[in-house]
VEXDO-145077 format. One line per field, with one value per residue: x negated, y negated, z negated of N, C-alpha, C in turn. Coordinates in steps of 0.1 Angstrom, whole numbers, always signed. Layout:
! VEXDO-145077
neast X:...
nnorth Y:...
nup Z:...
caeast X:...
canorth Y:...
caup Z:...
ceast X:...
cnorth Y:...
cup Z:...
! end
This chain:
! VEXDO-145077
neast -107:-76:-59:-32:-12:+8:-7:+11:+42:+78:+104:+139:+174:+208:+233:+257:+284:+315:+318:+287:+271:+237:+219:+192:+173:+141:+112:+75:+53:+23:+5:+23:+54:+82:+109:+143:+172:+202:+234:+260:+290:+279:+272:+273:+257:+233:+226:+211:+194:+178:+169:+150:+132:+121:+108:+88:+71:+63:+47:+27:+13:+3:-12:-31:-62:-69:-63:-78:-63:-48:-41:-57:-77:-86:-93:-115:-137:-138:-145:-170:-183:-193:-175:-148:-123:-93:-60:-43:-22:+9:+22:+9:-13:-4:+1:-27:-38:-15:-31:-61:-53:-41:-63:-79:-65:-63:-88:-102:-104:-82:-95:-95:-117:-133:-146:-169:-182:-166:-175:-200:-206:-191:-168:-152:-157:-145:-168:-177:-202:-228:-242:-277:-285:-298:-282:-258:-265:-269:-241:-224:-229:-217:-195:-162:-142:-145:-166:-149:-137:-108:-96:-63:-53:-60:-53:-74:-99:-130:-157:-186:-209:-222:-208:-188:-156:-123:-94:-64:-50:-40:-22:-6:+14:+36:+43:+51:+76:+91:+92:+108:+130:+141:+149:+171:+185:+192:+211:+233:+234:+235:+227:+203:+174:+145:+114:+77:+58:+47:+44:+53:+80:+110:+140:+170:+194:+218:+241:+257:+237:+218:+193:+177:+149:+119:+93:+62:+29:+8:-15:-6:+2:+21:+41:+70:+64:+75:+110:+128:+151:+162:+168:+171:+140:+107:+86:+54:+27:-3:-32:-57:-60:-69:-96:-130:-162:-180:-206:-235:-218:-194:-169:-162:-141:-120:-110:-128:-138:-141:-160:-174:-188:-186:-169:-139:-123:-105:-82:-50:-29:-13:+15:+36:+65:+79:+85:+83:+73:+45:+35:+38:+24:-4:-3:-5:-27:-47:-47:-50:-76:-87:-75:-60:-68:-70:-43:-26:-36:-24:+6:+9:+8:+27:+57:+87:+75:+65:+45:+31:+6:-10:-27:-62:-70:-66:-46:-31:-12:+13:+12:+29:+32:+47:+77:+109:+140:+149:+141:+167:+167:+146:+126:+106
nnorth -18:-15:+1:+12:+13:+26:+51:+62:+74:+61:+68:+65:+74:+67:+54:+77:+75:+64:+37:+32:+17:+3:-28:-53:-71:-89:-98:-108:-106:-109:-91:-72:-54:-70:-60:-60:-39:-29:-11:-17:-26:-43:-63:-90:-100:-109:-136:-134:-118:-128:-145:-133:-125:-151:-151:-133:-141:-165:-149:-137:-160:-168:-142:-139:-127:-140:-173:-204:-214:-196:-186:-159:-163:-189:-178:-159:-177:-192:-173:-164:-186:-206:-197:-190:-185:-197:-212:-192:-187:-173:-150:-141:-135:-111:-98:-88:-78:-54:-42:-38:-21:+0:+12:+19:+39:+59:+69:+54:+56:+36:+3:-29:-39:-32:-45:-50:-26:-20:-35:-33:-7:-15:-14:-41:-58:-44:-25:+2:+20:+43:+34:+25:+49:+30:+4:+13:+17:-12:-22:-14:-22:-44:-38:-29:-26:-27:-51:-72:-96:-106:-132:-140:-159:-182:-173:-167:-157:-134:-131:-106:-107:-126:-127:-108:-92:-96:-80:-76:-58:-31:-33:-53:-50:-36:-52:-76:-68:-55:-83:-95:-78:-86:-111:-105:-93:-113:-123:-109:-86:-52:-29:-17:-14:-20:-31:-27:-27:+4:+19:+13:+16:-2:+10:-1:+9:+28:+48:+76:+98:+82:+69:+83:+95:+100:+110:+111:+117:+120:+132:+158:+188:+198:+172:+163:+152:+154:+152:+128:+115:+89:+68:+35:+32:+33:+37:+47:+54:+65:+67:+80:+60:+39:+31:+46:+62:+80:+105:+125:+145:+146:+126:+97:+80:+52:+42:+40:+56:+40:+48:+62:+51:+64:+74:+84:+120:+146:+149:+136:+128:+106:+107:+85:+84:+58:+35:+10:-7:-22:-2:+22:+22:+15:+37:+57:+52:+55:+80:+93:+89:+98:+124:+159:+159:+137:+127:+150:+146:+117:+119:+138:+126:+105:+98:+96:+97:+104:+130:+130:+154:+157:+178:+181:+210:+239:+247:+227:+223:+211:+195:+187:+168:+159:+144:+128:+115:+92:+106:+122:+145:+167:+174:+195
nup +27:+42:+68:+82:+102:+130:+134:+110:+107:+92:+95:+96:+96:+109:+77:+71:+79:+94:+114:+112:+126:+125:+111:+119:+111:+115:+115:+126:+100:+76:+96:+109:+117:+99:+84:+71:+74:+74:+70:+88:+77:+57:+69:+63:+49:+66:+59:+40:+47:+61:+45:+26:+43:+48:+18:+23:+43:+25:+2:+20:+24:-1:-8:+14:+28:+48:+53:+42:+24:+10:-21:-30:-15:-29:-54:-44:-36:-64:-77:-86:-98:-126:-151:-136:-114:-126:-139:-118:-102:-115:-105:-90:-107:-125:-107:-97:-127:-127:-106:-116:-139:-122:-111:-134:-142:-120:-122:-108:-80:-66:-56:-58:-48:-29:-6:+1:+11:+30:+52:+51:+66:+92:+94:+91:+111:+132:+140:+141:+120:+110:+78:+65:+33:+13:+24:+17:-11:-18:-12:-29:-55:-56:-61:-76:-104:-131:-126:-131:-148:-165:-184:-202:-216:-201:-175:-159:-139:-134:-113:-115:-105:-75:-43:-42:-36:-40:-22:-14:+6:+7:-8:-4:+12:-1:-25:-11:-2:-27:-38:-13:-25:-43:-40:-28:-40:-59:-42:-42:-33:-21:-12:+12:+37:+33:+52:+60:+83:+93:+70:+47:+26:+11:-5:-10:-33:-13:+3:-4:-8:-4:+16:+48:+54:+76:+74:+94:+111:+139:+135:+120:+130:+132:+133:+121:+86:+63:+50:+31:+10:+0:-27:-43:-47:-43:-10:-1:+22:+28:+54:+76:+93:+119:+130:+133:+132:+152:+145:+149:+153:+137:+120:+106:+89:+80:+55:+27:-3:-31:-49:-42:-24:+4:+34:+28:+24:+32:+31:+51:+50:+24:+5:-14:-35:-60:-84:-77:-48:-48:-64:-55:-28:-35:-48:-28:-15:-35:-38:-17:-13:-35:-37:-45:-71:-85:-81:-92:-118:-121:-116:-137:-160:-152:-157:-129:-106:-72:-54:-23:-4:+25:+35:+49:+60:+78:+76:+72:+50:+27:+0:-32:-57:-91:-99:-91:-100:-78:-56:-35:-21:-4:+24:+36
caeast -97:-72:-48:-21:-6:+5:-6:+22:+61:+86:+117:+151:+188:+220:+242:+267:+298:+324:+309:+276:+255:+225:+218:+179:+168:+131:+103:+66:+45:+16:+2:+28:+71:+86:+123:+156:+183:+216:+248:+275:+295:+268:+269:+277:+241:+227:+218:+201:+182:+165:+159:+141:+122:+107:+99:+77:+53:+58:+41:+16:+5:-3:-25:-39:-79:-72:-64:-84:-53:-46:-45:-63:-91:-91:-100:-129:-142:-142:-147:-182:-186:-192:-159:-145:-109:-82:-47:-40:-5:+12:+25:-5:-23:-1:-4:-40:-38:-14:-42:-69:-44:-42:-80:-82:-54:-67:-102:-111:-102:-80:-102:-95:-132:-142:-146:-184:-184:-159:-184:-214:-195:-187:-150:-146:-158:-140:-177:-180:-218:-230:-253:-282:-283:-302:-275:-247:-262:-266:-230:-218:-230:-203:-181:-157:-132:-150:-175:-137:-131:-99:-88:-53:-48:-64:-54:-85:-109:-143:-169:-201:-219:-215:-205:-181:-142:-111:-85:-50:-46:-34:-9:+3:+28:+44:+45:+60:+90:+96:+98:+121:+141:+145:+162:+180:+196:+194:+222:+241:+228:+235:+222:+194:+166:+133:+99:+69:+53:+51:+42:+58:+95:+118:+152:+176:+207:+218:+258:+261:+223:+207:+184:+168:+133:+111:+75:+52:+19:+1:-25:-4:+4:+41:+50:+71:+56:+90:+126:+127:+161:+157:+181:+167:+131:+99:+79:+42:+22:-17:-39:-73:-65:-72:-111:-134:-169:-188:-219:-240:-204:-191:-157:-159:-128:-128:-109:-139:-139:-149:-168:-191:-195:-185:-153:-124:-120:-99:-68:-45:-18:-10:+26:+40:+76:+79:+101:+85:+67:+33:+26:+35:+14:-15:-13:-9:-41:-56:-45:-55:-91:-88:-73:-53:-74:-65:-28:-21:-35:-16:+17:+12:+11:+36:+69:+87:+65:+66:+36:+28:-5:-12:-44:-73:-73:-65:-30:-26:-3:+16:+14:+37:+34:+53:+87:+116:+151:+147:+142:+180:+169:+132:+123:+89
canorth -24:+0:-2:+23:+12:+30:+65:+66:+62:+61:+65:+64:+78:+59:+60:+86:+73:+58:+24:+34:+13:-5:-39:-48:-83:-87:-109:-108:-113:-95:-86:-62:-62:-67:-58:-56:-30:-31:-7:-29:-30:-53:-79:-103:-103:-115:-145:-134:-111:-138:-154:-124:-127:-162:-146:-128:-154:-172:-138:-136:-173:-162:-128:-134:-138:-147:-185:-205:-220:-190:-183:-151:-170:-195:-168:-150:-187:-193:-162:-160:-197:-209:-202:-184:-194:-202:-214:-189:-184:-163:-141:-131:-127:-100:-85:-87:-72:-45:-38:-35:-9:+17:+14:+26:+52:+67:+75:+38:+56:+25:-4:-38:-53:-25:-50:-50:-9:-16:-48:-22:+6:-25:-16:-56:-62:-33:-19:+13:+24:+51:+25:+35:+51:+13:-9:+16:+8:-25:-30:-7:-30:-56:-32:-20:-34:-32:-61:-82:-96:-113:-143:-142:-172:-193:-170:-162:-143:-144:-122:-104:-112:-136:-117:-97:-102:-93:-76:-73:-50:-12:-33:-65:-51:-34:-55:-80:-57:-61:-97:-96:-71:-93:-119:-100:-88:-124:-132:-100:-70:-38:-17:-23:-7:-33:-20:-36:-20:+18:+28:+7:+8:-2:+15:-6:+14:+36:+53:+86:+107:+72:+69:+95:+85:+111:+108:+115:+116:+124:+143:+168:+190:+201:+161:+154:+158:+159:+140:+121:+108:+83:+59:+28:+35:+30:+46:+41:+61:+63:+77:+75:+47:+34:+27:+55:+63:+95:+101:+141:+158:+141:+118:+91:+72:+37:+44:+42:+62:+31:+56:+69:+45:+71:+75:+92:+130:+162:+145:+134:+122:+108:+96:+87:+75:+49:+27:-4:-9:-23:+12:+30:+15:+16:+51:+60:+52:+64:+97:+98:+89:+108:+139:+168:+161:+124:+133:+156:+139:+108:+126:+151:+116:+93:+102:+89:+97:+121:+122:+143:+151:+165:+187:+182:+221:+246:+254:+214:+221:+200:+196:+184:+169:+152:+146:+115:+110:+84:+112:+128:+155:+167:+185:+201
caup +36:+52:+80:+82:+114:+141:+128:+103:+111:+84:+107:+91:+102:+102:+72:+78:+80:+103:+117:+108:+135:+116:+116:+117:+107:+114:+121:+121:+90:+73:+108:+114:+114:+83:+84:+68:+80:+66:+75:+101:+68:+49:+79:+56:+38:+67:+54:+23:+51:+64:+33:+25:+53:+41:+10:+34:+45:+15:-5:+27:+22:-12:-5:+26:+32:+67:+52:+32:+19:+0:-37:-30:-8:-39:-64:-42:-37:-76:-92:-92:-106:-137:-159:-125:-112:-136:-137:-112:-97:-125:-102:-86:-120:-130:-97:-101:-140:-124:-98:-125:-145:-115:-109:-143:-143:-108:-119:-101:-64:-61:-61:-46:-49:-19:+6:+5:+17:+45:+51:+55:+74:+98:+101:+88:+128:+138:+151:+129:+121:+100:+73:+55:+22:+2:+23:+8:-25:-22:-13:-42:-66:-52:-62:-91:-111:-145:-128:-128:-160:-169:-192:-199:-218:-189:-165:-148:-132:-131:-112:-123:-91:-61:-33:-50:-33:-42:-9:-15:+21:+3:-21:-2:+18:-8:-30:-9:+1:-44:-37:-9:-27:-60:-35:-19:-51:-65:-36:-40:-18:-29:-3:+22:+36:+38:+55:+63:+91:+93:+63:+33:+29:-4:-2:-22:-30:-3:+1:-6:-12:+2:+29:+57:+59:+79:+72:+106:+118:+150:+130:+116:+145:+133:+141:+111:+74:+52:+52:+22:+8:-12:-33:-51:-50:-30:-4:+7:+31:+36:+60:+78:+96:+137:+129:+126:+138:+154:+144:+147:+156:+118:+120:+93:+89:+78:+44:+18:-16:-39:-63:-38:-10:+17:+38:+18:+35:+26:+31:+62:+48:+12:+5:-28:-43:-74:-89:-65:-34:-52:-69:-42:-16:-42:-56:-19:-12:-43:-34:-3:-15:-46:-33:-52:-83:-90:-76:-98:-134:-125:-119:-149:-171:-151:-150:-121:-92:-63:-46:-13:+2:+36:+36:+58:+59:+89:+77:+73:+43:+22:-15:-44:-72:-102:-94:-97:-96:-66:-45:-36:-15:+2:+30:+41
ceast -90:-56:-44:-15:-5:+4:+2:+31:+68:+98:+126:+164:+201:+228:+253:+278:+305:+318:+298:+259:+242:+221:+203:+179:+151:+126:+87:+57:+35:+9:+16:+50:+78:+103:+137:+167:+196:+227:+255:+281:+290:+264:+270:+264:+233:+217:+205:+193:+175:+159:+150:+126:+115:+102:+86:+68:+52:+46:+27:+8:-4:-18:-32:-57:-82:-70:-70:-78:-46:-48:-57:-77:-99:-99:-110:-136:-149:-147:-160:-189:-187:-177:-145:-132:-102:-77:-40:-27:+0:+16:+14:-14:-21:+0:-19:-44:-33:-25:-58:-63:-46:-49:-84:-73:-56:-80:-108:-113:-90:-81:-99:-105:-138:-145:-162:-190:-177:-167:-196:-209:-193:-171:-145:-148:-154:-155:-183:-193:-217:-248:-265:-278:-285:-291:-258:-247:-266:-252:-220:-220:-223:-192:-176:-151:-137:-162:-165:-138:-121:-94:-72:-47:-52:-60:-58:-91:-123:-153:-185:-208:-212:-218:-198:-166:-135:-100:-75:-41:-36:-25:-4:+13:+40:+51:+52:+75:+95:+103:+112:+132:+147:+156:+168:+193:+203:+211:+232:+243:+228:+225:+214:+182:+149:+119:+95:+59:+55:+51:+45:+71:+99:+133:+158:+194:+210:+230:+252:+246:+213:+200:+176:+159:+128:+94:+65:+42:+13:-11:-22:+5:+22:+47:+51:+69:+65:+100:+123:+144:+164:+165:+172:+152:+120:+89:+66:+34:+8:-23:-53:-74:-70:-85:-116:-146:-177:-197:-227:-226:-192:-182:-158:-149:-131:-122:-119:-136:-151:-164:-179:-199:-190:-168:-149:-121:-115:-79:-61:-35:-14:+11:+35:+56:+72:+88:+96:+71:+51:+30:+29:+26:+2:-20:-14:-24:-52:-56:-48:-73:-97:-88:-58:-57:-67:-47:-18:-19:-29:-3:+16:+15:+19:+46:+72:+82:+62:+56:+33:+15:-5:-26:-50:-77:-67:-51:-23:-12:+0:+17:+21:+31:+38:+69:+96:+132:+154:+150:+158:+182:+153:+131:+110:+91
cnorth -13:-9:+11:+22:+22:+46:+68:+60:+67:+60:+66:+61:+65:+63:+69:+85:+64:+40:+23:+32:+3:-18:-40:-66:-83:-99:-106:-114:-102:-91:-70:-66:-57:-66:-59:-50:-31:-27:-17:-31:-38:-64:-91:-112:-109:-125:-146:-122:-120:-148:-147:-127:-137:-157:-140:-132:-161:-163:-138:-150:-170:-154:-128:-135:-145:-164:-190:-210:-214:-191:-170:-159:-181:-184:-162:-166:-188:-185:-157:-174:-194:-205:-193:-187:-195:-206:-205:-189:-174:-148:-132:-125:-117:-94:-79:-75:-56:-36:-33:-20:+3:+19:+24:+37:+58:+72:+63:+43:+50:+14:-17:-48:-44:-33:-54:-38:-10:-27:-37:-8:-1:-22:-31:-58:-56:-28:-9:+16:+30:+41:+35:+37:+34:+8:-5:+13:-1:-29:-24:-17:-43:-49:-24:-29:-40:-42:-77:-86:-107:-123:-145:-152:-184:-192:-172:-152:-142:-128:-120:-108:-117:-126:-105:-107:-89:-85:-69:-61:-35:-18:-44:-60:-45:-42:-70:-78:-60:-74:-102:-90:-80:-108:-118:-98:-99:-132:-118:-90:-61:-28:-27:-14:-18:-19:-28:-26:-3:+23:+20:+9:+5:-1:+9:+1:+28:+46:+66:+93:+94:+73:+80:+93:+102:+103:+115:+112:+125:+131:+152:+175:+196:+185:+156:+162:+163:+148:+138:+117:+102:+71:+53:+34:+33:+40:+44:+54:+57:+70:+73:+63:+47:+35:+42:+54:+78:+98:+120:+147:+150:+130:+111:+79:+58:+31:+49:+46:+49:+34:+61:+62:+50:+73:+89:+105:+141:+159:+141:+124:+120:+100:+96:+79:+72:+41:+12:-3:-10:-10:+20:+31:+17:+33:+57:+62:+59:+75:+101:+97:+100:+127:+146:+164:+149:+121:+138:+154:+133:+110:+138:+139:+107:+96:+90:+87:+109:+112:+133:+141:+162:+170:+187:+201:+230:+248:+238:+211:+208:+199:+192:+180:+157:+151:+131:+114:+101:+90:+121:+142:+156:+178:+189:+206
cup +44:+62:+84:+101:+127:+142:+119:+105:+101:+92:+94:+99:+98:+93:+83:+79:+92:+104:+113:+118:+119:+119:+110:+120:+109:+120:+119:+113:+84:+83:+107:+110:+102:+86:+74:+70:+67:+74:+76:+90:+56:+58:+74:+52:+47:+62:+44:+33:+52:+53:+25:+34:+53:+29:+16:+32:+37:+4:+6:+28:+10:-12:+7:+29:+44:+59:+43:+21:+4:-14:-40:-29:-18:-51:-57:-42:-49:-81:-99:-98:-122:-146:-150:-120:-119:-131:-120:-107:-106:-116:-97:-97:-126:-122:-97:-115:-135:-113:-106:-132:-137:-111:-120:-146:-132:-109:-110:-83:-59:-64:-49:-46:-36:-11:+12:+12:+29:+55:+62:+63:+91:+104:+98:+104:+132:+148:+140:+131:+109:+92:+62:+41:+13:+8:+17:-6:-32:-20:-23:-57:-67:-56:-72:-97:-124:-140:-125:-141:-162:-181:-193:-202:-209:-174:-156:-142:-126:-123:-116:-117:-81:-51:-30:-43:-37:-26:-16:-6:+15:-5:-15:+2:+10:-20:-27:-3:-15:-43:-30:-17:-41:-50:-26:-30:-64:-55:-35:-31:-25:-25:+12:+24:+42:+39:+57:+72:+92:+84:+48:+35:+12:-2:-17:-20:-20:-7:+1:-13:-10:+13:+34:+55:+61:+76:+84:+107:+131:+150:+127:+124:+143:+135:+126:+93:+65:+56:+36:+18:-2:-15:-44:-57:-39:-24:+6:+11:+30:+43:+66:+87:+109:+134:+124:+133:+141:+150:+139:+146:+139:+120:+108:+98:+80:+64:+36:+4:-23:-49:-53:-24:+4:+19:+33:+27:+25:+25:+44:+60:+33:+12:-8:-33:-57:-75:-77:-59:-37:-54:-61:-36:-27:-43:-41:-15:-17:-40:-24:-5:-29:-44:-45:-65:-91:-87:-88:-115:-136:-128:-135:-161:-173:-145:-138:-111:-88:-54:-35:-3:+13:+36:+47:+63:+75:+87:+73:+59:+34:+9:-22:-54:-79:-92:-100:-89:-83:-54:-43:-30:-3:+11:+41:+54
! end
């Protein structure tokens, strides 16, 4: 379970031209504000902002575990039954499928069954504790993708063991930013810049090089990490996250490395462009739990992705790697 909040800001400049105030549509959904900005000369779109903006909560009705209403909340319910949920919501089952895919194209350091490690950690209560070794590997055995297995002609999903859940948290918000942006572009929006809290955005379009976006944190002591300028493409952020606990002089953060049980360290800041919001916001994470190692395999095999990591290190540097048209212009 991770929470970005607050320690990462995605700011963004106003286009540069003549009448160039910004118009900002927003509301809260998601726990946090989901937006739509749109250059004074796109006031028109209005409408089709806020009809974005029910996409929204219609996408967070879907994924949320907070309701039991959910389709999500339905699937951890079933999944360890007999036969395990079926006729799922199509859309969520290929979000699901795509969430299996970059488990297994990350080395499995982005896993959305962890919720048994952040469980035992107690960041789920927000009351962090360093747990012993047995109840780390009792709740590791709740966890991992290959104990998922999928039906496609039934579209299902069944778990290997009860007490095994599913969390959508490192890929919902992105991937409801896609959603909005498909009806945005279903009512005729060229250009727009949708975010969902601090650390997702999806830049649709954008006049001239496209959009500013600075990338900051309050951990890395120069302020801001790089300028970004990015045209029709998306941008997710991960980091260690508000929750952490102390324990013999030793900072463990409340982002867990699925593979070994223990909070994710050697990193500060991961931030990755892609063609849409979901794989962003995903590999984000990976990378931040992965490191340089898992960073660097994914980009050497998938065109189309710029990914940047901030080092845990004394000189706090910033790394590179892979590279994508999306991006129009980068600055360290």
């Amino acid at each position: 379970m991770i929470s970005r909040r607050a320690l990462f800001s995605l700011d963004f400049e106003r286009p540069p031209r003549s009448g160039d105030a910004l118009i900002r549509v927003h509301r809260t959904a998601m726990a946090c504000r989901v937006e739509v900005a749109m250059a004074e000369q796109d006031a028109g779109h209005v409408t089709a902002a806020r009809a974005a903006l029910n996409e929204a909560d219609r996408v967070e009705g879907l994924l949320t575990v907070f309701r039991d209403t959910s389709e999500l909340a339905r699937i951890n319910r079933e999944g360890a039954l007999d036969g395990g949920a079926c006729d799922i919501d199509p859309a969520v089952y290929m979000l699901l499928r795509t969430c299996a895919r970059l488990h297994q194209e990350t080395d499995g350091a982005f896993d959305i069954t962890s919720t048994p490690l952040s469980r035992c950690w107690g960041f789920l209560q927000r009351q962090g504790l360093v747990p012993l070794d047995a109840d780390v590997a009792a709740a590791r055995r709740l966890v991992g993708m290959a104990r998922v297995s999928f039906d496609d002609e039934a579209r299902g999903v069944r778990f290997e063991r009860a007490g095994m859940q599913l969390n959508l948290n490192a890929v919902g918000k992105g991937y409801a930013l896609d959603c909005m942006g498909k009806v945005l572009r279903e009512d005729g929006v060229r250009h727009a810049l949708l975010s969902a809290g601090s650390s997702s955005i999806l830049a649709m379009g954008g006049r001239g090089d496209g959009w500013a976006i600075d990338i900051r944190s309050p951990l890395v002591s120069r302020g801001r990490i790089a300028r970004v300028q990015l045209r029709d493409g998306a941008l997710g952020t991960s980091g260690p996250g508000e929750q952490f606990v102390i324990a013999d002089g030793i900072r463990y953060g409340h982002v867990i490395d699925p593979r070994s049980g223990q909070p994710a360290r050697g990193v500060l800041s991961a931030s990755v462009v892609s063609a849409d919001g979901a794989t962003a916001d995903a590999l984000s994470t990976a990378f931040f739990v992965g490191g340089c190692a898992v960073a660097e395999a994914y980009c050497a095999t998938h065109a189309d992705t710029l990914a940047l990591l901030t080092l845990d290190a004394e000189d706090q540097r910033t790394v590179v790697f892979g590279s994508t048209e999306r991006v129009r212009g980068l600055e360290l």
